[in-house]
C-alpha positions as CSV (number, residue, x, y, z in Angstrom):
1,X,91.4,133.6,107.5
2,X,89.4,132.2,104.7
3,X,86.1,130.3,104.4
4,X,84.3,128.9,101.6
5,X,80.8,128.2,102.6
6,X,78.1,125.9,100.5
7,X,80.0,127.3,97.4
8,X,78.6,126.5,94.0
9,X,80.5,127.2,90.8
10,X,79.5,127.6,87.2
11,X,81.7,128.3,84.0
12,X,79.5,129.3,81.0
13,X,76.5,127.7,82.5
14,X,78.3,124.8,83.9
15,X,78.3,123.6,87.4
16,X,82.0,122.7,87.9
17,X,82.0,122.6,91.6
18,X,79.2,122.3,94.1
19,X,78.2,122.9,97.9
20,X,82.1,123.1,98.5
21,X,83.1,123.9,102.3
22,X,86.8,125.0,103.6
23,X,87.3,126.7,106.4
24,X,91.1,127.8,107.1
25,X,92.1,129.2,110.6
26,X,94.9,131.8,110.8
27,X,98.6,130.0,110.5
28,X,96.7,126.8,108.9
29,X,98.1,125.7,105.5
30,X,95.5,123.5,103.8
31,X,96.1,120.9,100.6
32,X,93.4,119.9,98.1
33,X,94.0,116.9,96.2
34,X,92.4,115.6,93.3
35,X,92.6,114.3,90.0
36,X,93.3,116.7,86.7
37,X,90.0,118.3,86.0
38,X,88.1,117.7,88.9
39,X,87.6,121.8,89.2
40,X,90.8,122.6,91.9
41,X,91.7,125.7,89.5
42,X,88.3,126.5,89.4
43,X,88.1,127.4,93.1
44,X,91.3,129.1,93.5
45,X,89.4,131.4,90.2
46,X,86.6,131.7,92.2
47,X,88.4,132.6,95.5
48,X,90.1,135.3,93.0
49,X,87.1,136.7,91.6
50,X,87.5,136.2,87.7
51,X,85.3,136.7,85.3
52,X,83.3,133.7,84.4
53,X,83.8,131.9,87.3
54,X,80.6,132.5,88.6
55,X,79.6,131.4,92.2
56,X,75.8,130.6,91.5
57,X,75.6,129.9,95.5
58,X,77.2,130.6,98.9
59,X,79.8,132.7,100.0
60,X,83.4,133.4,100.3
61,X,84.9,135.0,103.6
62,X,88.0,136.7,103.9
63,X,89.3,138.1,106.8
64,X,85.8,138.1,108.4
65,X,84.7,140.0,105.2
66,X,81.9,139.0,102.7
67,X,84.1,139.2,99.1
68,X,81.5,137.2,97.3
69,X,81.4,140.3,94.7
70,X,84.1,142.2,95.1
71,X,86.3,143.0,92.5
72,X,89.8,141.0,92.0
73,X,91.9,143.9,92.8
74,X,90.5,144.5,96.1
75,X,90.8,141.3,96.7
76,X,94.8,141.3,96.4
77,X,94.9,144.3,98.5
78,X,93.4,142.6,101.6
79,X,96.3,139.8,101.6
80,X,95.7,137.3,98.8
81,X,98.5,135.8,96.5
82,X,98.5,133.2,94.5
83,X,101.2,131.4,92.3
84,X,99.4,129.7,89.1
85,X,99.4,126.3,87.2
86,X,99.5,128.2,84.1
87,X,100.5,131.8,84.1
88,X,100.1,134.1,80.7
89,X,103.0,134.7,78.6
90,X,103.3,138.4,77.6
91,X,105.7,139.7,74.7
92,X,107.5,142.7,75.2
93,X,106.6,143.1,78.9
94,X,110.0,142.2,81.2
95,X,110.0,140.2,84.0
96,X,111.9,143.1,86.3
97,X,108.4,145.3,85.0
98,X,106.2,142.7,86.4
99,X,108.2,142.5,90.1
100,X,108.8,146.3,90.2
101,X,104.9,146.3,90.0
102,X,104.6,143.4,92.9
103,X,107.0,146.1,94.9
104,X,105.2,149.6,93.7
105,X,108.1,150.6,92.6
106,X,106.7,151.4,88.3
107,X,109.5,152.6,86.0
108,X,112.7,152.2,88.4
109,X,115.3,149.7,88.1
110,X,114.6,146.5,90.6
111,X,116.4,147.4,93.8
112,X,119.0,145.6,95.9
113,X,116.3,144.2,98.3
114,X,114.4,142.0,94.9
115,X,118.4,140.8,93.5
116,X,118.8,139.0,96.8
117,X,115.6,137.0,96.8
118,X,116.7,136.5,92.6
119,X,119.8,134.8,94.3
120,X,117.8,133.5,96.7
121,X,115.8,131.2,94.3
122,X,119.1,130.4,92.2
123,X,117.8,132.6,89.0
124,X,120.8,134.2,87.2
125,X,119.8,138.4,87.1
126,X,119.6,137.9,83.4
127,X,116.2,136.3,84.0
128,X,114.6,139.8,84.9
129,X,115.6,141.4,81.4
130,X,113.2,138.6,79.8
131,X,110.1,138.6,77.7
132,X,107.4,137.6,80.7
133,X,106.9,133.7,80.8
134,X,108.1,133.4,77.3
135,X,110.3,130.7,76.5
136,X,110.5,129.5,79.7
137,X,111.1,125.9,81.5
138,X,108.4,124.8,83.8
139,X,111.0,125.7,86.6
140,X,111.6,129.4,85.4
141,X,107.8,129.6,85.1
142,X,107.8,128.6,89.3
143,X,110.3,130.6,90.0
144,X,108.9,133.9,88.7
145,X,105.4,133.2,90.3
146,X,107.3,132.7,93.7
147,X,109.3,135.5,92.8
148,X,106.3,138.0,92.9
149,X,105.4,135.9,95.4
150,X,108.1,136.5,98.0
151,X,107.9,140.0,97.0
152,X,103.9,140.5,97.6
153,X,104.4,138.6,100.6
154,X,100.8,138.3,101.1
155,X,98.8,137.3,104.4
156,X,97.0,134.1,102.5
157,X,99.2,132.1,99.7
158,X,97.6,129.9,97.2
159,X,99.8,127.7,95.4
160,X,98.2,125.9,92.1
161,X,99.8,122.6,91.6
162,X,103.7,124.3,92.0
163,X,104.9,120.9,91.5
164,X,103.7,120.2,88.2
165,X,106.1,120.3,85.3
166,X,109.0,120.5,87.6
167,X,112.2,118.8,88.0
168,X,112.8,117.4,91.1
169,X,115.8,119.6,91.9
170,X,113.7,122.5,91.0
171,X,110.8,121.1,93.2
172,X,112.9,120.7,96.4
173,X,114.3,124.6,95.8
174,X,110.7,125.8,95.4
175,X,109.4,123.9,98.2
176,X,112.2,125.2,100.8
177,X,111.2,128.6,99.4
178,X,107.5,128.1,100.1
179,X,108.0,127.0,103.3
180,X,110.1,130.1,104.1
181,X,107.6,132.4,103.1
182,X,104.6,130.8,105.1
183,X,107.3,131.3,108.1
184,X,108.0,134.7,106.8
185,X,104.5,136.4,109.1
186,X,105.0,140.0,110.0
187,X,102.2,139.6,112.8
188,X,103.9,138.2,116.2
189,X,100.9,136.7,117.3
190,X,100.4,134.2,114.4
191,X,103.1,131.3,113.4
192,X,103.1,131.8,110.1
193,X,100.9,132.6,106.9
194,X,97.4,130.7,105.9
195,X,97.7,128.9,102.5
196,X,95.8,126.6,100.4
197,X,98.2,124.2,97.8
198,X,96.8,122.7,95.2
199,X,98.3,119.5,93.9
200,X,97.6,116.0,92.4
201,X,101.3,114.4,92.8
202,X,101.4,115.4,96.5
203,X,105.7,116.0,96.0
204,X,105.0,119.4,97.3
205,X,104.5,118.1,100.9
206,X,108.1,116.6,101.3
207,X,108.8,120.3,101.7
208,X,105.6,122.4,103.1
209,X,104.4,121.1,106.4
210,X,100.5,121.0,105.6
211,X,97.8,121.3,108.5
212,X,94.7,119.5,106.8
213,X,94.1,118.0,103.8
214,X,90.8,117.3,101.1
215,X,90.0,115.4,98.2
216,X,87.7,117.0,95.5
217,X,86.6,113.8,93.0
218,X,83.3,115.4,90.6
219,X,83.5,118.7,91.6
220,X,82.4,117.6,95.4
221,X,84.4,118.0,98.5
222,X,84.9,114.0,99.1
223,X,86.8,113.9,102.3
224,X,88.8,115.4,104.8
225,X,91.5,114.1,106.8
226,X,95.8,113.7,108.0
227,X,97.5,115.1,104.6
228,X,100.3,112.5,105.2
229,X,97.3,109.6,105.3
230,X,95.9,111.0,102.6
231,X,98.4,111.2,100.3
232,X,99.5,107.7,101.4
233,X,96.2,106.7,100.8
234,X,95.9,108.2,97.1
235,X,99.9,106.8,96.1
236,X,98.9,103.4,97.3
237,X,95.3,102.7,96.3
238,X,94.1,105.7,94.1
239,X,91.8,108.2,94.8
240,X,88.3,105.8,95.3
241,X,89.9,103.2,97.5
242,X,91.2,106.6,99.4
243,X,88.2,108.0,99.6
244,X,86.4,104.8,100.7
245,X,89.1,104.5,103.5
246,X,88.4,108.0,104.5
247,X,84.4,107.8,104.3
248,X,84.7,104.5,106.4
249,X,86.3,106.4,109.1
């Protein structure tokens, strides 16, 4: 479904992230860990295609397809969605705009079909009438990027630290909802959705049943491994000791 092969990132002439391998199977769901600022985000950009995230070397595969340098909005349309750490906040532009664009459905009211996955993800209907992101909790802000989400329903999820800034009631709700969607796959033949979550605090993972995990420390792919061990690993020693323990074996 996706690979990242030798990949080599730059940010205004930086090297964030170098020689950077992943290779996710269809029905896989996939966990990097690492520390704030390590360059996590900085893939998922990359994997996106936005400007200034510049892959200086190797190759991104989608789907069997080359999308190196394609353009973000083709991107989308082959089957990628992602819910970010840090979403824009947009004045004067509603939240029922944003998901009525998610469902192609520009300048109508949101339909029947969008209210029950609002109730769904416990948001009163109030929330759609709202200035986009603005003013929100770090829960509403996860909500609404599920949200659009649940309505893409897209063949390959990314999910940028969707545990950060939230509640632990919140995160439990979010998680159950994640977990539905990877199960929600319109192709018999698979078990459920690729996905790549992104996450330092590992909470996300009481919920989401993850295939494989990796540690990113410097920008470099560190090791590979159980995401149960792992994360066991990281709570009880840190992210060195881990990746000593992991290296060793």
């Amino acid at each position: 479904m996706l690979q990242l092969e030798d990949l080599t990132i730059s940010v205004n002439g930086k090297i964030l992230v170098k020689d950077f391998n992943l290779h996710i199977e269809k029905g896989e769901v996939h966990v990097l860990f690492g520390p704030n600022g390590v360059g996590k985000s900085t893939i998922v950009y990359a994997i996106l295609g936005f400007p200034g995230y510049k892959v200086v070397k190797g190759r991104i595969i989608f789907k069997g397809k080359d999308i190196t340098e394609i353009p973000t909005y083709e991107r989308v349309k082959m089957g990628i969605g992602v819910a970010f750490q840090h979403p824009p906040k947009i004045k004067g532009l509603r939240v029922a705009d944003i998901v009525n664009i998610c469902a192609n459905r520009i300048g109508e009211e949101v339909d029947e079909d969008i209210l029950k996955l609002v109730d769904e993800l416990k948001i009163p209907k109030e929330f759609l009438q709202r200035d986009f992101n603005v003013g929100f909790s770090g829960g509403e802000i996860k909500k609404n990027e599920i949200l659009q989400l649940m309505i893409q329903n897209p063949d390959f999820i990314i999910l940028d630290e969707p545990d950060s800034g939230v509640d632990m009631e919140n995160i439990g709700l979010i998680g159950e909802i994640v977990s539905r969607l990877l199960e929600r796959n319109l192709m018999p033949s698979l078990r459920r959705k690729a996905g790549l979550l992104i996450t330092h605090s590992g909470h996300i993972l009481r919920f989401v049943k993850a295939d494989r995990a990796h540690v990113l420390l410097n920008g470099r792919k560190a090791c590979s491994g159980n995401p149960e061990e792992i994360l066991r690993n990281i709570m009880e020693r840190g992210y060195e000791e881990c990746i000593k323990r992991c290296q060793i074996k």
